[in-house]
Structures are given as C-alpha cells and as structure tokens.
C-alpha positions in Angstrom: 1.8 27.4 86.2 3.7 27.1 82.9 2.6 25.7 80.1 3.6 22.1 78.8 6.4 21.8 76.5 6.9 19.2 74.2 10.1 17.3 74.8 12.8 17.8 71.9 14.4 15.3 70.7 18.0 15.6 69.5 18.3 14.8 66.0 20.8 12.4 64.7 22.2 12.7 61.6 22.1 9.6 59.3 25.8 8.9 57.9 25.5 8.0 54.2 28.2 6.5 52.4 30.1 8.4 49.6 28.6 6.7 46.4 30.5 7.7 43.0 28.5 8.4 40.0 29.1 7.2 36.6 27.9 9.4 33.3 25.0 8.2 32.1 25.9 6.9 28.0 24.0 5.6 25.3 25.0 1.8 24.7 23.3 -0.9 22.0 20.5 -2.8 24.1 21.0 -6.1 23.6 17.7 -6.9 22.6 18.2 -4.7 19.4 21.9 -5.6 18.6 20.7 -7.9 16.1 17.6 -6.1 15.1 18.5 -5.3 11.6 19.5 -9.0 10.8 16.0 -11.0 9.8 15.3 -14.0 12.1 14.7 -17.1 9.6 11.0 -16.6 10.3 10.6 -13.5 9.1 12.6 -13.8 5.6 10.3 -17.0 5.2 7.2 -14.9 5.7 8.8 -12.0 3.9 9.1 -15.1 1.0 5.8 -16.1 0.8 4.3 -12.5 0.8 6.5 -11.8 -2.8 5.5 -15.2 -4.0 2.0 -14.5 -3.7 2.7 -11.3 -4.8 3.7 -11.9 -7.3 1.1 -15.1 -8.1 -1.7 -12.6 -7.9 0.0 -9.7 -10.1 2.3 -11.2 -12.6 1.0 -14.6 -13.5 3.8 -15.6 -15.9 6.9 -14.7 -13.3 4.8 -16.6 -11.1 5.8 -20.0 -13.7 8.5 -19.0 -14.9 10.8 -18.8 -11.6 10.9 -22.3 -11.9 13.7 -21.9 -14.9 16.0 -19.4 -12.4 18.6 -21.0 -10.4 17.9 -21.9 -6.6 20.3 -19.9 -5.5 18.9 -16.8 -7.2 15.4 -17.4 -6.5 15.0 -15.2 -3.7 16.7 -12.2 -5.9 14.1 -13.3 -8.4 11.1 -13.2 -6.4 12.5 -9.6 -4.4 13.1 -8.2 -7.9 9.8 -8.7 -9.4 7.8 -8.3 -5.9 9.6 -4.9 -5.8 8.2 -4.1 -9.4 4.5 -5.3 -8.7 4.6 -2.7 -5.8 6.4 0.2 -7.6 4.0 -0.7 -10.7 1.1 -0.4 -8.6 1.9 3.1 -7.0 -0.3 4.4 -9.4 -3.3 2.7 -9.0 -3.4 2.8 -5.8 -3.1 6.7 -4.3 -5.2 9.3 -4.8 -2.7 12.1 -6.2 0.3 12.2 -8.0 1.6 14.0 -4.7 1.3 11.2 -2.8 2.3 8.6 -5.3 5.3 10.5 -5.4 5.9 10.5 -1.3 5.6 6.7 -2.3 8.1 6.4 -4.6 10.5 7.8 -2.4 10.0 5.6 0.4 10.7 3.0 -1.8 13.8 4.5 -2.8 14.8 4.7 0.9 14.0 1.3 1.5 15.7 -0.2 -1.2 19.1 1.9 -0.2 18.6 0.2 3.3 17.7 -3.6 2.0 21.1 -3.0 0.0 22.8 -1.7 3.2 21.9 -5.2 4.9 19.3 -2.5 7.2 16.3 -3.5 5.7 12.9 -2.1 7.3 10.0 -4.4 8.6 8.7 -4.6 5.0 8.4 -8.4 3.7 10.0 -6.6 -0.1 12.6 -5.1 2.1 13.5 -8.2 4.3 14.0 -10.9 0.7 15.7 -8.0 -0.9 18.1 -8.0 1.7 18.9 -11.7 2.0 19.2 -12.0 -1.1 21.6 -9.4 -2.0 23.7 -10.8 1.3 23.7 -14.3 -0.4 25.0 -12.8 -3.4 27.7 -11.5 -1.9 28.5 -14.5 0.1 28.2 -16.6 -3.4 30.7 -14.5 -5.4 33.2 -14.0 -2.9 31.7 -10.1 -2.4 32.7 -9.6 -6.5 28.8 -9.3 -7.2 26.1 -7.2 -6.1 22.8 -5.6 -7.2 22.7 -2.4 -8.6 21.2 0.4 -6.4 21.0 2.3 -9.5 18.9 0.2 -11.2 16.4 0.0 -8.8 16.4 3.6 -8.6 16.1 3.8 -12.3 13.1 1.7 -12.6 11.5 4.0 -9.4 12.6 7.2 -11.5 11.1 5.8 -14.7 8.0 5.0 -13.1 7.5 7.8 -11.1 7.6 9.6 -14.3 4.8 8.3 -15.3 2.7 8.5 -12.7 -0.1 10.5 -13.7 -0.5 8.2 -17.2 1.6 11.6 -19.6 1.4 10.0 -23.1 3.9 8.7 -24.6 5.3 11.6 -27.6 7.0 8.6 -29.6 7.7 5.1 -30.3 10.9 5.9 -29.5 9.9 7.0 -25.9 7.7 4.0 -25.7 10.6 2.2 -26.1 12.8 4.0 -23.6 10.0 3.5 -21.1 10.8 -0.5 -21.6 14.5 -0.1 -21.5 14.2 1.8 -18.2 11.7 -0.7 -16.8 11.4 -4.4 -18.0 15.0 -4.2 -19.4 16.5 -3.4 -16.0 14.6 -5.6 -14.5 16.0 -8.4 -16.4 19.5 -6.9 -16.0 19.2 -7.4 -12.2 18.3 -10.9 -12.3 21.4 -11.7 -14.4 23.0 -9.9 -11.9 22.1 -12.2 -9.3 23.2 -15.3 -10.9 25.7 -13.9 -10.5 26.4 -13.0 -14.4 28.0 -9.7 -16.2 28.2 -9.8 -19.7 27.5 -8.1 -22.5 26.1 -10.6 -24.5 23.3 -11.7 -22.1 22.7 -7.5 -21.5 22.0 -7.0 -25.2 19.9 -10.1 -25.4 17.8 -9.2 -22.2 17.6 -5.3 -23.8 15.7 -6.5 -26.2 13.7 -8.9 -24.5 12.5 -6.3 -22.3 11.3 -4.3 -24.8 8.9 -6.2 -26.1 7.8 -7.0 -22.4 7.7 -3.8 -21.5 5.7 -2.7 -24.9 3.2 -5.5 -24.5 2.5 -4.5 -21.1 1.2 -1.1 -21.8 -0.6 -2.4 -24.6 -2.2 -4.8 -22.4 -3.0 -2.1 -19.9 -4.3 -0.1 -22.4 -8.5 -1.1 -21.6 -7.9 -0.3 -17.9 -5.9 2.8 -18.0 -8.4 4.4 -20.9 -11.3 3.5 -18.0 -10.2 2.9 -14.9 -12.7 0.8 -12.5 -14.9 3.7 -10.1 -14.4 3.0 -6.1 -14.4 4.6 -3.2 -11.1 7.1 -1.4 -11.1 7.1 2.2 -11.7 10.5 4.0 -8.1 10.2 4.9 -6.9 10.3 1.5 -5.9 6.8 1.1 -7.4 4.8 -1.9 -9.4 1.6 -0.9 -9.3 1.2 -4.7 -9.0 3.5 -7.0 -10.5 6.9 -7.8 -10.6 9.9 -10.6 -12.6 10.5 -13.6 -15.0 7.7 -15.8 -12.3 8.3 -18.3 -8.3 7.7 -17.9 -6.0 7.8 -21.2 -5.0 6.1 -23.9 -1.4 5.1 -23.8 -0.9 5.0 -27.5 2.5 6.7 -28.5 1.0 10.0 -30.1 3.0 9.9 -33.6 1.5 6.7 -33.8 -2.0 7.9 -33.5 -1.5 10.4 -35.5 -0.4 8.6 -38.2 -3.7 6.1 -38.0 -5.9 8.8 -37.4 -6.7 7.7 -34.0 -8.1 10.6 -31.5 -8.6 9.7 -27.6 -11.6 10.8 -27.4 -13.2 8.5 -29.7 -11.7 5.8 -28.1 -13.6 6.9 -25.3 -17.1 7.3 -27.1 -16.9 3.9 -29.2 -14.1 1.5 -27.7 -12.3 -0.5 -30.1 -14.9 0.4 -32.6 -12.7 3.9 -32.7 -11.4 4.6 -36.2 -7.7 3.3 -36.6 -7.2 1.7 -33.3 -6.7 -1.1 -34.5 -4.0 -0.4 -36.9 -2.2 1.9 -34.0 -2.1 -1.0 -31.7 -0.9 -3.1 -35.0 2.1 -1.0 -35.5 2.9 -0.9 -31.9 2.3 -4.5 -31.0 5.3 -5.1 -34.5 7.8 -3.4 -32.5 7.6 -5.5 -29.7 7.3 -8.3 -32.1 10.4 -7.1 -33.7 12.6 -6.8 -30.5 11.6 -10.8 -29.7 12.9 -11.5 -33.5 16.0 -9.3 -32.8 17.0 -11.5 -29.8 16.5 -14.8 -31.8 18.3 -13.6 -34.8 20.7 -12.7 -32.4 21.2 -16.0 -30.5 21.4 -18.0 -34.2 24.2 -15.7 -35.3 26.1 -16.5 -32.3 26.0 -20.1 -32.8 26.4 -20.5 -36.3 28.9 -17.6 -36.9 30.2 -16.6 -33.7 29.0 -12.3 -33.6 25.3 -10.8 -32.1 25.4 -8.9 -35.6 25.3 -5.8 -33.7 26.1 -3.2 -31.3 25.2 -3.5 -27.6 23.5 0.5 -27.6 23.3 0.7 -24.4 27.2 -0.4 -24.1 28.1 3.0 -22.1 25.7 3.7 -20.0 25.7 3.3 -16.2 26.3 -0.1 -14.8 26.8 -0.9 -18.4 30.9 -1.5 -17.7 32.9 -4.0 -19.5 36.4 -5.6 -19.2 38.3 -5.7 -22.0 38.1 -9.6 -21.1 34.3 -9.3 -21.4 34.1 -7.3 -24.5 36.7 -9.7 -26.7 35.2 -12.8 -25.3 35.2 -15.5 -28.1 32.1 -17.6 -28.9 32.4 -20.5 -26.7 32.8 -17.9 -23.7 29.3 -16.0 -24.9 27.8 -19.4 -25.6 28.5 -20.5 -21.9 27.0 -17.3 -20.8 23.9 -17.9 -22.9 23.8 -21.1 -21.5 24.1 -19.9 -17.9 21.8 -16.8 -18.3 18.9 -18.7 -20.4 16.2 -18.8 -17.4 16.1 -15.4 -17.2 15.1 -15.0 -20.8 11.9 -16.9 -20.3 9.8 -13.8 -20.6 10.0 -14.0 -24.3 8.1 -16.6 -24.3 5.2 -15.3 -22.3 4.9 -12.2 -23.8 5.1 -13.7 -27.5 2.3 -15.8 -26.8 0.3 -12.7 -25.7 1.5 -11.1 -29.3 0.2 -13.8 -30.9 -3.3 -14.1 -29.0 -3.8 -10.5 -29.9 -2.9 -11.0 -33.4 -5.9 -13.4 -33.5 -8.2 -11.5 -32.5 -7.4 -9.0 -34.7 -5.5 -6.8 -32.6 -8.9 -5.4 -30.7 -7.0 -4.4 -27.5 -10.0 -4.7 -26.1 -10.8 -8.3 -26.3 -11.8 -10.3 -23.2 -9.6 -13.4 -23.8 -6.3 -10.9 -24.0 -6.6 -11.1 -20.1 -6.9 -13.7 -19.4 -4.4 -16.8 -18.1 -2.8 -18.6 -21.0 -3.1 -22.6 -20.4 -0.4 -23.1 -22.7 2.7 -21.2 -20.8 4.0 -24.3 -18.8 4.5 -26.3 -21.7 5.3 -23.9 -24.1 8.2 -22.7 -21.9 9.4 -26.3 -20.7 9.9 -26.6 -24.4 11.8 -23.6 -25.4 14.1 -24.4 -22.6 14.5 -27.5 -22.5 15.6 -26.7 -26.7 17.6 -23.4 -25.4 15.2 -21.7 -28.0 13.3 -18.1 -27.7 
C-alpha cells in the first residue's frame, strides 16, 4: 500500500506592477525653512533676558538706555548683554583653558547673529534683530562691526587669567579695546559714523573702562571661595584666598606699593592709596578731555586735537566726514549725545571715591548711586558731560 502524499498545489505567480524609483535627495523640511529667523516670542524673551541682564550686572546701563533712541534700543541692550557675558568668562570657569573654549564660542556666535543665523542663545537672538533692523533703517548703508566684537572678545580673553597690567599706558589700551568699542558700536547703531562722536566716545571709554578695574580691584585681589563641580564647571567661583591686584605695575612702583602687602593689610597697605590716586586722575582726565572737547567745538568750531585712533580698523573716514564744518559735528553731537551718558555714571563714581579718600576698599564705592537718574536727566536735558 503506498504511502499518502500530500497534494501539490501549483503556485501562481503574483504579477506586480513595474514601480519606478526616484533618488532619494536631501530637501529643506519645511518645519525648519524658517528656523534661523526668531519667532516674535522668542526675540521678546531673548529681550527681557539682556535687560535683566543687564539690571543685575551693569546698574547704570540698566538707567541710562532710557537716553538711546527706540530704534536702537535693542542694539543697546545686545551690545552691553554681550559684554556682561564676555566680562564674566572669567569669573565664572575654572581654567583659563576653558575660559578660552568660551571665548570662542562667543566669537562663533556673534559671526552667526551678524549672519542673520543666530543660535538659540537669548544674546545671539537680540543681536541678530537688531543688526537686521539696522540694515533695514539705513537702507543696508549701516551695520555692526564684526570686528569690534571680536576685538573686545580678543582683549578680554587676554586677560583672562588677571596678567597685570605693565603700564598706564596698557591700562589704557585695555579701555580703548573694551569700553571704547563698546561705545563705538552703539553709535553705530544709530546709525552714526563720524569722527567727531569716535573721538568723544574714545575718551569716554577710557575713563569707563579705567574706573572699572579700579572698582574691581577689592574682588579681583580676593575673590569670594565656592564650590567647582566634579565636572569642571564653576557653580561660583574657585582658586586661591588671594587673586591680584590690578594696579598698572609702574604705577606701584612708583608709590611703593607691593601686592603682597595689599594682601596682608588691605587698604592699610603703604601707598595704595596714592597708586589708586594717580590712576583714578587719568580716568578723571579722559572725562575732562571730552568736555574741553565739546566747549571747543561750540565756541570755536575744532575738538583741539587729533582723533589717534583715526587709522585704525573700522576707523574709515570720507573726505566728507573728515572736513565736516561745525554745524555738521554739532548735529552729530546732538544725534549721538545718549550714548555719551556713561560719563556721567562713572564721574560720579570718581568723585565718591575721591571722598573717601580714594580707599578702593570702601563699602559705599559699591554700592547703587541714588543720584544717577537725576543727575543724568540733567546733563542731558543741558547736552552737558
């Protein structure tokens, strides 16, 4: 008897149709297309994060932006958010290795911002609307200077690690290349270009810029103990009990100041006083500079002097612009006179530490001055420094 067999069943051959395949490309999804343009909400947030900023870190910009121009408010606020965070590198990483990986991302970002690709970085995103407005004001004749961000980065990132200072003269270069830039920048966003507001501003931000580092003089020499996380990051910030003293070292010399007696007895150290008296007159100086300056123009018609800084980058003139007459520098005066403010501010922190006797290290130095509003709503509403 044989054995069963399974029946086979013929197979039938399934009849696809021909299908034609396309190469897969790339192609901009369209939920990114607009990705590197801000939504509203986001530069609104991005504006309130500088303002606070700002608020919380540099008091007197804080009152002051009330004498820019609307329309350059945002560049205001960008501009000195921007040097709030690039100030703060320092104090807040744990090596000069890492401050330096810091400064570069800065760098990158503000060469995006200024490319209208900002990243998600609320600096970035106010940067980047505001130096799109600027274009859109001045018909694309105006714009801010990459380079002078990147100078201010450079300049900072030089001094990362707190290297004294070897002269007065370097002290001074440290202002030019900081607070002086800064202030061309925002006359760039009025928009303004002119060499009479440039040498005005030069000089204003050298006394801002010396005044600072005398003001950040207590905290530098001992910087407040706290914690570094095991990943390196600084909740705080970290090092030794003792920082440095940020005294321009022919300067010390000369009053016979040595750090480490600064260190030992505070500003009961022999000749601090007079050191931070000689350095607190040059920054005096500069703010007498720019007034002498702006009477000259109105009763005779000339600065008195030389713009020094006439040739250097970004520093370019038309012939139009270097043989304006006086009623042309006079309107420019007129237009540029917010931005000037800082004069005011960082006089009346000269002449609080004159009081007290130039002790650097006297409590009421740091502390808010009541009188700024006022004193400011005065000069300008007089067009004086």
């Amino acid at each position: 008897m044989r054995p069963p067999q399974l029946a086979v069943t013929p197979i039938r051959r399934a009849h696809t149709p021909f299908i034609l395949y396309r190469r897969r490309q790339f192609h901009s999804s369209q939920c990114l297309k607009n990705s590197a343009r801000p939504a509203a909400s986001e530069v609104q947030r991005a504006r309130a994060y500088c303002a606070n900023l700002v608020r919380t870190y540099d008091a007197p910009s804080h009152i002051l932006q009330t004498f820019i121009p609307l329309s350059a408010r945002d560049a205001y606020l960008a501009i000195r958010a921007f040097n709030v965070d690039v100030a703060r590198v320092a104090d807040t990483t744990s090596t000069p290795t890492i401050g330096m990986m810091r400064m570069q991302f800065w760098r990158d970002t503000v060469t995006k911002a200024l490319a209208g690709a900002p990243p998600k970085e609320p600096v970035a995103l106010l940067l980047a609307k505001a130096a799109k407005d600027l274009q859109e004001r001045s018909g694309g004749k105006a714009r801010l200077s990459k380079n002078w961000f990147h100078r201010i980065i450079s300049t900072r990132e030089q001094y990362l690690g707190n290297p004294p200072y070897p002269t007065l003269s370097s002290l001074e270069s440290y202002a030019e290349n900081t607070y002086s830039t800064m202030l061309y920048l925002t006359l760039s966003a009025l928009p303004q270009a002119s060499i009479t507001t440039d040498h005005i501003a030069s000089h204003i931000g050298k006394a801002m810029g010396i005044a600072a580092v005398l003001r950040g003089i207590p905290l530098v020499a001992f910087p407040p103990q706290q914690l570094v996380s095991t990943s390196g990051s600084v909740t705080g910030s970290s090092g030794p009990a003792h920082g440095a003293v940020l005294l321009p070292l022919d300067v010390m010399a000369e009053a016979g100041v040595k750090e480490e007696d600064v260190f030992r007895q505070g500003a009961a150290a022999s000749g601090l006083r007079d050191a931070v008296f000689v350095v607190a007159t040059r920054a005096n100086d500069h703010l007498i500079t720019a007034r002498e300056m702006l009477s000259k123009l109105r009763s005779e018609g000339t600065l008195g002097h030389d713009f020094e800084h006439q040739n250097e980058e970004e520093h370019r003139y038309s012939a139009q612009q270097l043989n304006a007459g006086a009623d042309v520098q006079l309107a420019e005066v007129e237009k540029a006179f917010g931005v000037f403010m800082p004069s005011i501010s960082t006089q009346l922190w000269l002449d609080r530490l004159q009081k007290a006797d130039f002790d650097i290290f006297d409590n009421s130095l740091r502390t808010a001055d009541w009188k700024l509003p006022w004193k400011a709503y005065w000069a300008f509403s007089r067009r004086a420094l």
